[in-house]
Each structure stands twice: as C-alpha cells, then as structure tokens.
PyMOL Python script that loads the backbone (N, CA, C, O; Angstrom):
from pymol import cmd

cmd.read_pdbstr("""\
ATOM      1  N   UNK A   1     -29.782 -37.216 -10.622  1.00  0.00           N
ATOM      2  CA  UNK A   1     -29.429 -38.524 -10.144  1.00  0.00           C
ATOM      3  C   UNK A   1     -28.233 -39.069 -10.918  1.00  0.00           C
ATOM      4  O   UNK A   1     -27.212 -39.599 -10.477  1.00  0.00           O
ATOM      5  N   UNK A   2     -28.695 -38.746 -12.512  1.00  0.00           N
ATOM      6  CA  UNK A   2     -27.295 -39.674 -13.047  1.00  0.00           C
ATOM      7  C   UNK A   2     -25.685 -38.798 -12.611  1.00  0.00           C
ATOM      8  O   UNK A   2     -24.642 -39.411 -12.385  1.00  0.00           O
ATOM      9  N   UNK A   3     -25.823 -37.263 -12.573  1.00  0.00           N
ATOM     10  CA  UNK A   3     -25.051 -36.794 -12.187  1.00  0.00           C
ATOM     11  C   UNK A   3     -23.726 -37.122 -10.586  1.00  0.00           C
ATOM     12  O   UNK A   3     -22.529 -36.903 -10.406  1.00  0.00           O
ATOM     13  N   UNK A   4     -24.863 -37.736  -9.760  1.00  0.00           N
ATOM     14  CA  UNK A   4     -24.635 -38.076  -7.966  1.00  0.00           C
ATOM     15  C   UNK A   4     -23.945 -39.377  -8.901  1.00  0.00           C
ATOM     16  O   UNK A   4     -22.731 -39.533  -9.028  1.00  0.00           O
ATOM     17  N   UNK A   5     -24.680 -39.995  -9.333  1.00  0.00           N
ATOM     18  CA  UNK A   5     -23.934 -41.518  -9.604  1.00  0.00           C
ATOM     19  C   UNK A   5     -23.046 -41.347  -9.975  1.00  0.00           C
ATOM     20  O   UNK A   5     -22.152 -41.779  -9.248  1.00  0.00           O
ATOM     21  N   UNK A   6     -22.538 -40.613 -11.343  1.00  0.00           N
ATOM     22  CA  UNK A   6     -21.389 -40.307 -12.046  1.00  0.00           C
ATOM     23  C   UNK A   6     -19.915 -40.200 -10.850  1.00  0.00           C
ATOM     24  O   UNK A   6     -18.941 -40.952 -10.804  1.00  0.00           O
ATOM     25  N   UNK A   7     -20.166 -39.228 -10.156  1.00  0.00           N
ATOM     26  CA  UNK A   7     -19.586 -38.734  -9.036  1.00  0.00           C
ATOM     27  C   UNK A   7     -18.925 -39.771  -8.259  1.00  0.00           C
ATOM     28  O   UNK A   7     -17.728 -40.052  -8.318  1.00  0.00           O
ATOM     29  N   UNK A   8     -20.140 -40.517  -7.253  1.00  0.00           N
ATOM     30  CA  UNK A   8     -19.444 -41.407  -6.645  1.00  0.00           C
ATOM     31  C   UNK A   8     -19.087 -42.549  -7.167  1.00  0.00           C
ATOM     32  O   UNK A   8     -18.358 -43.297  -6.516  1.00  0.00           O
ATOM     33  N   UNK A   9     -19.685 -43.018  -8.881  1.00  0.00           N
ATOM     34  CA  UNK A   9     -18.505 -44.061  -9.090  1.00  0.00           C
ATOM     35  C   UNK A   9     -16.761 -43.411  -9.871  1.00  0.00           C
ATOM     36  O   UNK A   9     -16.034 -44.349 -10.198  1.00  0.00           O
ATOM     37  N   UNK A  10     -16.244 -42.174 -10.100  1.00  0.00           N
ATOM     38  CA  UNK A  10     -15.584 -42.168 -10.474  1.00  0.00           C
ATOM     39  C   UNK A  10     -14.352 -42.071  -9.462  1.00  0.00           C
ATOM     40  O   UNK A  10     -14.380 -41.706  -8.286  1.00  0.00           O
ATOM     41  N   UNK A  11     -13.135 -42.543 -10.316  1.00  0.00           N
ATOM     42  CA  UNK A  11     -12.489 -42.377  -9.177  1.00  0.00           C
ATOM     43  C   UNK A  11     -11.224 -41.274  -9.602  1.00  0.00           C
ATOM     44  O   UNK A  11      -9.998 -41.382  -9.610  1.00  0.00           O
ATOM     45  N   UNK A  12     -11.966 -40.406  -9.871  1.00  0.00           N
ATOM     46  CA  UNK A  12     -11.281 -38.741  -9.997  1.00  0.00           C
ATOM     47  C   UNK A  12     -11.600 -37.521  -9.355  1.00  0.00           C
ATOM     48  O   UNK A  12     -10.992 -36.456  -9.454  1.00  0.00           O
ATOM     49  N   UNK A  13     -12.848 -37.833  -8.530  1.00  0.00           N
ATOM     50  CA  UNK A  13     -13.735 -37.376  -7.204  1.00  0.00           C
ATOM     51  C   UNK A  13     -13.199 -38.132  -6.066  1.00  0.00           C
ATOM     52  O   UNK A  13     -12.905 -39.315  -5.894  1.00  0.00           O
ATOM     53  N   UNK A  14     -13.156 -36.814  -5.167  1.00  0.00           N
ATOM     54  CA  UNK A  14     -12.749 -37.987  -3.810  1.00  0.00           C
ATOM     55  C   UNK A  14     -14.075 -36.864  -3.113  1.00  0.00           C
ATOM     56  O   UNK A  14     -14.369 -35.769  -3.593  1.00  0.00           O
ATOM     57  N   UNK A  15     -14.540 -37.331  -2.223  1.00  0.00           N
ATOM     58  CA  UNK A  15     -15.917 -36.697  -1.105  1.00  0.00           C
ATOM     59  C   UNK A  15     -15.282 -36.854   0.098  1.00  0.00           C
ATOM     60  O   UNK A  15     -14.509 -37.724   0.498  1.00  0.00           O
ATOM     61  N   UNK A  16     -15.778 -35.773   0.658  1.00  0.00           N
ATOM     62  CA  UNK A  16     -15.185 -35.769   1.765  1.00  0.00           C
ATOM     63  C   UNK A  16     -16.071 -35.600   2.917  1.00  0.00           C
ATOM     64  O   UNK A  16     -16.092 -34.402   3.199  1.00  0.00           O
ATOM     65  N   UNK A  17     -16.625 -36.111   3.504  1.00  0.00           N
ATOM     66  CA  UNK A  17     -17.354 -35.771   4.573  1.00  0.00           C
ATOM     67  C   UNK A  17     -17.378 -35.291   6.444  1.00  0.00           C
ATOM     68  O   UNK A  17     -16.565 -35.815   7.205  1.00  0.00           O
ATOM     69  N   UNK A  18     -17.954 -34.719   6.726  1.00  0.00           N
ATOM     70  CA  UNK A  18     -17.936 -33.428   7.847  1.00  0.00           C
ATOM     71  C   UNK A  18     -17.774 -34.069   9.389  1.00  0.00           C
ATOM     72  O   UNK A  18     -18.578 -33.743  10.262  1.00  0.00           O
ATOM     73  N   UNK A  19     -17.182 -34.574   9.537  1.00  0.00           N
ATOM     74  CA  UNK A  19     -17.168 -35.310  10.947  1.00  0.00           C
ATOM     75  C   UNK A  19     -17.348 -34.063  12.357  1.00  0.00           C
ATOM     76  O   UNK A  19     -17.459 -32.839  12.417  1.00  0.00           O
ATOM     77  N   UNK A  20     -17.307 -34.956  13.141  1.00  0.00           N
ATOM     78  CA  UNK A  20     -17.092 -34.134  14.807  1.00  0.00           C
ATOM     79  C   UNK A  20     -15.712 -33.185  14.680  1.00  0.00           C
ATOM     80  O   UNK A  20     -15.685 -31.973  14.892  1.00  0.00           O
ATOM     81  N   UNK A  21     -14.447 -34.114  14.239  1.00  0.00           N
ATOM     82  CA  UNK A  21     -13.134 -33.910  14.468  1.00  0.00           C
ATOM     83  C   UNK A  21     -13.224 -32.686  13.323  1.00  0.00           C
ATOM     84  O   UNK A  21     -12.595 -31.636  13.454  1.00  0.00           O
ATOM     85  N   UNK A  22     -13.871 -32.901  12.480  1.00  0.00           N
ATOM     86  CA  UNK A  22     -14.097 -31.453  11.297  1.00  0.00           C
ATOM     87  C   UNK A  22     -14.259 -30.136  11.850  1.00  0.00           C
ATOM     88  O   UNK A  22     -13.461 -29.199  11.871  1.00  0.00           O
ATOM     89  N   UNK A  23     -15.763 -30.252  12.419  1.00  0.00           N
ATOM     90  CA  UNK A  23     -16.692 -29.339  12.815  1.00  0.00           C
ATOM     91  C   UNK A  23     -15.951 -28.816  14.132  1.00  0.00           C
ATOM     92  O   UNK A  23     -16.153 -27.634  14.408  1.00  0.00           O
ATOM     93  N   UNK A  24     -15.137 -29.536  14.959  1.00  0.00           N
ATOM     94  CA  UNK A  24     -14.516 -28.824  15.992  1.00  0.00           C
ATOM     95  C   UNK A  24     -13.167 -27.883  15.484  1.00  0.00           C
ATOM     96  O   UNK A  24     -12.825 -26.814  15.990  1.00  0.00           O
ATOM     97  N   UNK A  25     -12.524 -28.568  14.374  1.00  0.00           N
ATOM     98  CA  UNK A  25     -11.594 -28.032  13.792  1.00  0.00           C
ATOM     99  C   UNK A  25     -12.139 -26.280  13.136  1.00  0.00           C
ATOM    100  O   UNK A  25     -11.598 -25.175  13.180  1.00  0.00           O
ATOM    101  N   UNK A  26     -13.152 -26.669  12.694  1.00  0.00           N
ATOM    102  CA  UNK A  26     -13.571 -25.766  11.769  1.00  0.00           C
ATOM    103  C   UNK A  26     -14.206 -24.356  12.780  1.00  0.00           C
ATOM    104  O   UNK A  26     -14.262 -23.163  12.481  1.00  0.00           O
ATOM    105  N   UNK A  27     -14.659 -25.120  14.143  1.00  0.00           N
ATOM    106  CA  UNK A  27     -15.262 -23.903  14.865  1.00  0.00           C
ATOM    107  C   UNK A  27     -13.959 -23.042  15.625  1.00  0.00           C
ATOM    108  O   UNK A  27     -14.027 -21.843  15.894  1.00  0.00           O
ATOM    109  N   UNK A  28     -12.951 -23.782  15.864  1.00  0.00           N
ATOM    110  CA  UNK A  28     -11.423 -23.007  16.371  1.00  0.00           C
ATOM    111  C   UNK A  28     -11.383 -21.967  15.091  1.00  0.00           C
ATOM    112  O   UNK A  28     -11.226 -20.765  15.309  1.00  0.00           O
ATOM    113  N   UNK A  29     -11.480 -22.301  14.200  1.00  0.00           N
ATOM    114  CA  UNK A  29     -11.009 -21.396  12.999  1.00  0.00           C
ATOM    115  C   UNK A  29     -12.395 -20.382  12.812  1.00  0.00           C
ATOM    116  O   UNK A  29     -12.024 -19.281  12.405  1.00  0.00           O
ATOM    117  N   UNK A  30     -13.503 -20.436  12.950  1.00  0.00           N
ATOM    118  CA  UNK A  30     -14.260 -19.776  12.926  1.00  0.00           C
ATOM    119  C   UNK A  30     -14.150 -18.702  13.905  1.00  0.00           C
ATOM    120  O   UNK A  30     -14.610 -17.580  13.690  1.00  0.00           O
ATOM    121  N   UNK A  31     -13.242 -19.195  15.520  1.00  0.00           N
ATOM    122  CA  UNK A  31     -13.389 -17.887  16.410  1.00  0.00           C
ATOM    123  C   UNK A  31     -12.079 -17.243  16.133  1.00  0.00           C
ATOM    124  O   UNK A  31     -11.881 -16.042  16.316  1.00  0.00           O
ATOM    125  N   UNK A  32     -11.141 -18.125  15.661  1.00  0.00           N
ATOM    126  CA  UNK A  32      -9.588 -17.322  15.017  1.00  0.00           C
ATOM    127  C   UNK A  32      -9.998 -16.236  14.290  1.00  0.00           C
ATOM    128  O   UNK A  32      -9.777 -15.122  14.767  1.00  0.00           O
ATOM    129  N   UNK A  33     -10.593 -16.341  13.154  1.00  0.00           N
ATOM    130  CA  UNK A  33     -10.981 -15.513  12.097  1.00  0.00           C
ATOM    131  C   UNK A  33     -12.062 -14.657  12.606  1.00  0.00           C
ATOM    132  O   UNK A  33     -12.635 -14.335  11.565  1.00  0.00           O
ATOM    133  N   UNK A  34     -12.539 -14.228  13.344  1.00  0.00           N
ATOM    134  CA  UNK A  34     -13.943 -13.756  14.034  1.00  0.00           C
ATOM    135  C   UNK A  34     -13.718 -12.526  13.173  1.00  0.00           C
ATOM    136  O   UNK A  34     -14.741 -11.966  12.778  1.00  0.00           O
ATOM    137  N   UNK A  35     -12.834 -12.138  12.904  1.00  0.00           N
ATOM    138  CA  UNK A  35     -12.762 -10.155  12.531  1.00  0.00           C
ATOM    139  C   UNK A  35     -13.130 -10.350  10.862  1.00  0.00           C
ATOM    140  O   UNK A  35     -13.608  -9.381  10.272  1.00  0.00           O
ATOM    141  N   UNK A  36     -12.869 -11.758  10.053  1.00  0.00           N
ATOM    142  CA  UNK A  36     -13.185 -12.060   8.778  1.00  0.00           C
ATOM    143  C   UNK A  36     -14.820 -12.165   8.298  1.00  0.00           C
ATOM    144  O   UNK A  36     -15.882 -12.234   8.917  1.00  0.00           O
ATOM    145  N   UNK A  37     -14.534 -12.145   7.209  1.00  0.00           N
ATOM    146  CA  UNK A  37     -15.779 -12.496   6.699  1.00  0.00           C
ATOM    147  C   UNK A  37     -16.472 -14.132   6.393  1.00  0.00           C
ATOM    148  O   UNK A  37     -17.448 -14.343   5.673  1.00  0.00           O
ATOM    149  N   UNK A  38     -15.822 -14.987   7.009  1.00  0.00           N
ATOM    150  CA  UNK A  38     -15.787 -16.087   6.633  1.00  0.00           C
ATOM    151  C   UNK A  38     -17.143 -17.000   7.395  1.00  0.00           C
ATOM    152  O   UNK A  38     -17.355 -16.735   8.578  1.00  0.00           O
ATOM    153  N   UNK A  39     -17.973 -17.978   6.765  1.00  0.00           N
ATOM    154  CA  UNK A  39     -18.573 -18.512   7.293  1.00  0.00           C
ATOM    155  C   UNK A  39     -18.353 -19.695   7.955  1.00  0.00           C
ATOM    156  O   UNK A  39     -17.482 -20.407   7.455  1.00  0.00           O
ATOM    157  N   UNK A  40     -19.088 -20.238   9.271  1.00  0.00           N
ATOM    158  CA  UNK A  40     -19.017 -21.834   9.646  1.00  0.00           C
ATOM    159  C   UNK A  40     -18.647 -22.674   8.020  1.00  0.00           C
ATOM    160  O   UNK A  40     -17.588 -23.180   7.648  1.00  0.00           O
ATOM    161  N   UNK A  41     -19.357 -22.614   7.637  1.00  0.00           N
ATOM    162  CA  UNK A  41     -19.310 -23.467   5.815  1.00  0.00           C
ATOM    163  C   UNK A  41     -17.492 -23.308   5.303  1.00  0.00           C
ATOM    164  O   UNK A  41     -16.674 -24.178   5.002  1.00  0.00           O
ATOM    165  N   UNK A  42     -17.390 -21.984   5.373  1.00  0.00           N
ATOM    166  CA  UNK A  42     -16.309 -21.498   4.440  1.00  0.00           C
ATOM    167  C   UNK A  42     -14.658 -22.173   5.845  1.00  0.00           C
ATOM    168  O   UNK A  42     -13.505 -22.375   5.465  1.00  0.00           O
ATOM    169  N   UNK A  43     -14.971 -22.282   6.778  1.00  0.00           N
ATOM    170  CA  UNK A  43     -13.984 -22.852   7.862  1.00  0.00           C
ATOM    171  C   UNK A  43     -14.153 -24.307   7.607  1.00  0.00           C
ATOM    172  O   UNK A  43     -13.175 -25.005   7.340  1.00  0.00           O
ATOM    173  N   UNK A  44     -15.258 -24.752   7.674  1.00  0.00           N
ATOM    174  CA  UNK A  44     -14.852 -26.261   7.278  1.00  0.00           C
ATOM    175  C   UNK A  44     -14.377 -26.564   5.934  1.00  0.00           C
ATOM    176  O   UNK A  44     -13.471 -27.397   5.924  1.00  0.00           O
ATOM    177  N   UNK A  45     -14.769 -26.079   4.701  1.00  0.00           N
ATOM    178  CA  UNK A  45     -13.713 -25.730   3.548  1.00  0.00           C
ATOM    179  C   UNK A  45     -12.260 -25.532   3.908  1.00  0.00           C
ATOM    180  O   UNK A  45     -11.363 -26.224   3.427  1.00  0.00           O
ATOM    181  N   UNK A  46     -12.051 -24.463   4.859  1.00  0.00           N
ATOM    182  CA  UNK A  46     -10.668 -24.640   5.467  1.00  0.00           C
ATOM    183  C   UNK A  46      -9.981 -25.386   5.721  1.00  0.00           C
ATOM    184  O   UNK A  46      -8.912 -25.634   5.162  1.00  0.00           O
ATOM    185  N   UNK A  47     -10.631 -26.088   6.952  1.00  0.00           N
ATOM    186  CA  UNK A  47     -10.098 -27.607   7.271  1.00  0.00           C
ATOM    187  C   UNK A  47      -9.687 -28.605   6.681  1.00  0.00           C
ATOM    188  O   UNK A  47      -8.800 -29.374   7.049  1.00  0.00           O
ATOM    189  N   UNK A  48     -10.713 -28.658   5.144  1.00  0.00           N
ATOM    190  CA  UNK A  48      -9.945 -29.871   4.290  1.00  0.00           C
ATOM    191  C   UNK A  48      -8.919 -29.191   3.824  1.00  0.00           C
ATOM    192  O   UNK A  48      -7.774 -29.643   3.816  1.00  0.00           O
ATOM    193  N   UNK A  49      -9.315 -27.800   3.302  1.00  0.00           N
ATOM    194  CA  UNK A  49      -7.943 -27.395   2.164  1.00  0.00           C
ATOM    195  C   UNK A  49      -6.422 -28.350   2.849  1.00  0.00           C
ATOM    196  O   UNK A  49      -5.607 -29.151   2.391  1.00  0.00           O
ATOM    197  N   UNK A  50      -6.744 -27.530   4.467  1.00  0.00           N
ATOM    198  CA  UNK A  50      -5.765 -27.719   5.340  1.00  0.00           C
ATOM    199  C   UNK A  50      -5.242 -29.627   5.158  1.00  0.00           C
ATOM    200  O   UNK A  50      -4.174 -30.163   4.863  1.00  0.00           O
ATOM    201  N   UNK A  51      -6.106 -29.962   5.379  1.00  0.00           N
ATOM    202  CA  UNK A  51      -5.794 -31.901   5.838  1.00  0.00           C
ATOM    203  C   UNK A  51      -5.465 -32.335   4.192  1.00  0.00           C
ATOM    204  O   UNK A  51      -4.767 -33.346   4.117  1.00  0.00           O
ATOM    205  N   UNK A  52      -5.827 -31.775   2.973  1.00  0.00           N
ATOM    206  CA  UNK A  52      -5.583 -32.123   2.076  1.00  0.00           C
ATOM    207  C   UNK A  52      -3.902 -31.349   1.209  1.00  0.00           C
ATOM    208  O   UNK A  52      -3.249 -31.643   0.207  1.00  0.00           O
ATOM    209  N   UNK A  53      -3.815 -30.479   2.095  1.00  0.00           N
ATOM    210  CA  UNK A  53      -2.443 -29.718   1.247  1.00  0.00           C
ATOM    211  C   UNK A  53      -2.918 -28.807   0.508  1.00  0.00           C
ATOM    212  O   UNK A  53      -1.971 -28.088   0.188  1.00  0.00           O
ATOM    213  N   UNK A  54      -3.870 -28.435   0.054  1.00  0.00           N
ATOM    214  CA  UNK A  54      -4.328 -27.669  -1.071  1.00  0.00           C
ATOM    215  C   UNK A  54      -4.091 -26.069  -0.615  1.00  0.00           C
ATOM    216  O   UNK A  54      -4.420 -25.468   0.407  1.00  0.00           O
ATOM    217  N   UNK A  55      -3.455 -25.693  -1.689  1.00  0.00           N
ATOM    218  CA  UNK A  55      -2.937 -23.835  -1.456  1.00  0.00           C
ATOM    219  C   UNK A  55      -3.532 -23.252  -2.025  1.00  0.00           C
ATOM    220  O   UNK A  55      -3.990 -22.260  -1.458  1.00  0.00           O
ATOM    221  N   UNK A  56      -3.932 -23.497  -3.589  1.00  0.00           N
ATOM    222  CA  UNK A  56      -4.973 -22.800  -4.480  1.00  0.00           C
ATOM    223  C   UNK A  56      -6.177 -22.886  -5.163  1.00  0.00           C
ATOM    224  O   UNK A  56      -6.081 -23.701  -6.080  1.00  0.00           O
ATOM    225  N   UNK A  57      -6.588 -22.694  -5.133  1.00  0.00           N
ATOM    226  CA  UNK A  57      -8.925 -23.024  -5.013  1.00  0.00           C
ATOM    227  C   UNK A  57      -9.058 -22.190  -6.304  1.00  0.00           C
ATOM    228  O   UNK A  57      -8.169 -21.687  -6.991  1.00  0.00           O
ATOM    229  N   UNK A  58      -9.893 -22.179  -6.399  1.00  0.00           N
ATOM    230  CA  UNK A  58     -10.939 -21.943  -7.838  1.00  0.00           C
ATOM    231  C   UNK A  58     -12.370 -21.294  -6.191  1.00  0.00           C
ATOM    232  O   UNK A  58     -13.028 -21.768  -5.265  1.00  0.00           O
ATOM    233  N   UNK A  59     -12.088 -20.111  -6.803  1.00  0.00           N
ATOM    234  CA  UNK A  59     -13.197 -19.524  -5.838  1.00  0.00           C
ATOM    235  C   UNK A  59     -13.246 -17.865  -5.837  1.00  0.00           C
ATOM    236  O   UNK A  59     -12.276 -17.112  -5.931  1.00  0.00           O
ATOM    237  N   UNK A  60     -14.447 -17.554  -5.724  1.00  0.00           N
ATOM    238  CA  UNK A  60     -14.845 -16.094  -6.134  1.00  0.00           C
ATOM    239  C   UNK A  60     -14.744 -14.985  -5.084  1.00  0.00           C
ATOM    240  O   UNK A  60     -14.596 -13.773  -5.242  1.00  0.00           O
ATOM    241  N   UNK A  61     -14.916 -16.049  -3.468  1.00  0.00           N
ATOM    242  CA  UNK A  61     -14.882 -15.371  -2.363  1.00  0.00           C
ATOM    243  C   UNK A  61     -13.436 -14.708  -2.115  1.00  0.00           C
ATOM    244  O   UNK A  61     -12.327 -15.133  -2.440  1.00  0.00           O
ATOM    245  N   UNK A  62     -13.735 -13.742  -1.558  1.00  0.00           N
ATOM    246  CA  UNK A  62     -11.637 -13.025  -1.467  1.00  0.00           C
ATOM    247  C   UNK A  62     -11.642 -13.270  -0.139  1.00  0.00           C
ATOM    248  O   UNK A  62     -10.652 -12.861   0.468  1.00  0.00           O
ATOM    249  N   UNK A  63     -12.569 -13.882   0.546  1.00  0.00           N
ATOM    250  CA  UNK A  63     -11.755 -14.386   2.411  1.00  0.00           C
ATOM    251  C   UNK A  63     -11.085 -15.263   2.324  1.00  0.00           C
ATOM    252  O   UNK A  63     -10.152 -15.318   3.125  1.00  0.00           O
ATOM    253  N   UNK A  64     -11.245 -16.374   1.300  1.00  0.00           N
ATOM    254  CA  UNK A  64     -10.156 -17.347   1.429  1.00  0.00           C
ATOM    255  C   UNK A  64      -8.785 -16.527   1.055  1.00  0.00           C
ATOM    256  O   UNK A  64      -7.856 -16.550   1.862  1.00  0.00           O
ATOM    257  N   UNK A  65      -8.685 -15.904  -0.002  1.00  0.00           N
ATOM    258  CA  UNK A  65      -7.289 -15.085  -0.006  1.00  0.00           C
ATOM    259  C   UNK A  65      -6.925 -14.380   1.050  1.00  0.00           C
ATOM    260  O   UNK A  65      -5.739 -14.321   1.373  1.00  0.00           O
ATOM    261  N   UNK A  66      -8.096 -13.613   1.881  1.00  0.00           N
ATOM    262  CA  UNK A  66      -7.495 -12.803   2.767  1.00  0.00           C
ATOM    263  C   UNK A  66      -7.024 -14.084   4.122  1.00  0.00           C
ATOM    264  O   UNK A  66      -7.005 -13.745   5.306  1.00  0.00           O
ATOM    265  N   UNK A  67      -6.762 -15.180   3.779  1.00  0.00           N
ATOM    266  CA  UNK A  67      -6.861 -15.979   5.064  1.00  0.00           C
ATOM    267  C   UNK A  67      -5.104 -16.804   4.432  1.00  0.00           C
ATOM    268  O   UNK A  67      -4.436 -17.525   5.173  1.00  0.00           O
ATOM    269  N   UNK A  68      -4.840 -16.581   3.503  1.00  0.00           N
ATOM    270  CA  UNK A  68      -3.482 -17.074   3.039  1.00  0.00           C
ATOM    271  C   UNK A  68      -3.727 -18.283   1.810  1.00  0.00           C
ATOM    272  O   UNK A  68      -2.945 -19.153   1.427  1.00  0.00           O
ATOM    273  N   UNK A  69      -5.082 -17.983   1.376  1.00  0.00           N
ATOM    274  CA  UNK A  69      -4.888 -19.359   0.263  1.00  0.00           C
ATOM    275  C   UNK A  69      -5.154 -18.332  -1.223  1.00  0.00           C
ATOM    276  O   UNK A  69      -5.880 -17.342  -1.317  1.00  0.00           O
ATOM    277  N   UNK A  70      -4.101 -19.116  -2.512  1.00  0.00           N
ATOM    278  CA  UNK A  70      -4.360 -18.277  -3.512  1.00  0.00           C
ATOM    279  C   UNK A  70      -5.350 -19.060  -4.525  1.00  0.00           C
ATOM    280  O   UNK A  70      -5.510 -20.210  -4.934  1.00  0.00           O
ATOM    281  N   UNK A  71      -6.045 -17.506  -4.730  1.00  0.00           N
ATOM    282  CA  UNK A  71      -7.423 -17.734  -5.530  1.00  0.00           C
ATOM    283  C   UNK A  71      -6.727 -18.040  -7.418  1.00  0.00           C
ATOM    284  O   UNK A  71      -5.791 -17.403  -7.901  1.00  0.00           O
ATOM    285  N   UNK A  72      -7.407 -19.000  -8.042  1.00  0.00           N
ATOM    286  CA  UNK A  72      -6.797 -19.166  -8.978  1.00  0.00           C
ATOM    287  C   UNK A  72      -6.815 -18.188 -10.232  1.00  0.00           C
ATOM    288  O   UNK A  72      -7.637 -18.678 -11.007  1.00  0.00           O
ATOM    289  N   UNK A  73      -6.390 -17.258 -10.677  1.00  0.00           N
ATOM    290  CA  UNK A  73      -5.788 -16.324 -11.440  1.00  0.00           C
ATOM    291  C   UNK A  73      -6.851 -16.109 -12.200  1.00  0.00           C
ATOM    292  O   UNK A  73      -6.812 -17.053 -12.990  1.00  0.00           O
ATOM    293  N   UNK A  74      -7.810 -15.440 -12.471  1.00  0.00           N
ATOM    294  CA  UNK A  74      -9.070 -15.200 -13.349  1.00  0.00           C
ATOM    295  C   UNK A  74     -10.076 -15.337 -13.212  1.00  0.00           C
ATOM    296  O   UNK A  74     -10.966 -15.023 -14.003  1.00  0.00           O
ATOM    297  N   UNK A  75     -10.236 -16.062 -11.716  1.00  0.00           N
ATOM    298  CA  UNK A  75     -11.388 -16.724 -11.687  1.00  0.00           C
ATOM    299  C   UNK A  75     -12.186 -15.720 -10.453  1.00  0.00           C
ATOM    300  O   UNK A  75     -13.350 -16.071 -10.258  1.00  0.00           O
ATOM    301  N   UNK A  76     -11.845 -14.868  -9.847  1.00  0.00           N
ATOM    302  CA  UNK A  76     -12.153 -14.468  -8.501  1.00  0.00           C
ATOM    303  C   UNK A  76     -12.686 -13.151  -9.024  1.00  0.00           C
ATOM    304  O   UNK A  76     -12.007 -12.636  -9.911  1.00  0.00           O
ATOM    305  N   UNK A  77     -13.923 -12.429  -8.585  1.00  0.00           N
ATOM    306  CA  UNK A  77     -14.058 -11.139  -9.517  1.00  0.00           C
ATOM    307  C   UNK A  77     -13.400  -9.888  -8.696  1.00  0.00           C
ATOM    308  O   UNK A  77     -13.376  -8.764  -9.198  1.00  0.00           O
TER     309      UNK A  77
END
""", "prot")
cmd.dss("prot")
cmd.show_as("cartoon", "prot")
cmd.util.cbc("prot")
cmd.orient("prot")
C-alpha cells in the first residue's frame, strides 16, 4: 500500500492507463506482428512507447528489439 501511494503522489511517475483508443491501437499491432513473439500486453507497451517517444526500454524480452526498439545495454540476457 505505502508503495501504490508513494507512486501516485510523486510526480516523477506518470501512469498511464489502457483505453479503447489503446487496445485498438495495440490489436493493429498485434496482427502486424503476428509472425513475432509478442503479446496483446507487450503491443500495448508498444503503443505508449510509441505516443510517448520512447526508443530505449530497460527490458529482458528481445521482441521489443526485434520490433525496432533498443534494449538498454546490459540489461537484456
């Protein structure tokens, strides 16, 4: 609990939450990618990277690399 609180009062967290306009975004990219390994979950991850600008993630999965985003240097096994 104190953790959730921490979160949403700081303002160095931004949350982002999953709308219609998300989930439709995210299912185009789910049938784009059909030959990937990528999940519904891991496409709506997409979508923000996308709406937010973000090129490089902190992440272990290599579909986001194989999809054009770079994994951050050490962190991916």
């Amino acid at each position: 609990m104190a953790f959730a609180e921490m979160i949403f009062a700081s303002r160095f967290h931004q949350i982002h939450t999953v709308d219609r306009e998300v989930e439709l975004t995210a299912l185009r990219l789910f049938k784009r990618y059909h030959d990937h390994d990528l999940s519904f979950t891991d496409c709506t991850t997409l979508v923000f990277l996308d709406q937010l600008s973000i090129h490089q993630i902190f992440a272990y999965d290599q579909v986001f690399k194989n999809v054009g985003y770079h994994l951050v240097p050490g962190f991916s096994s």
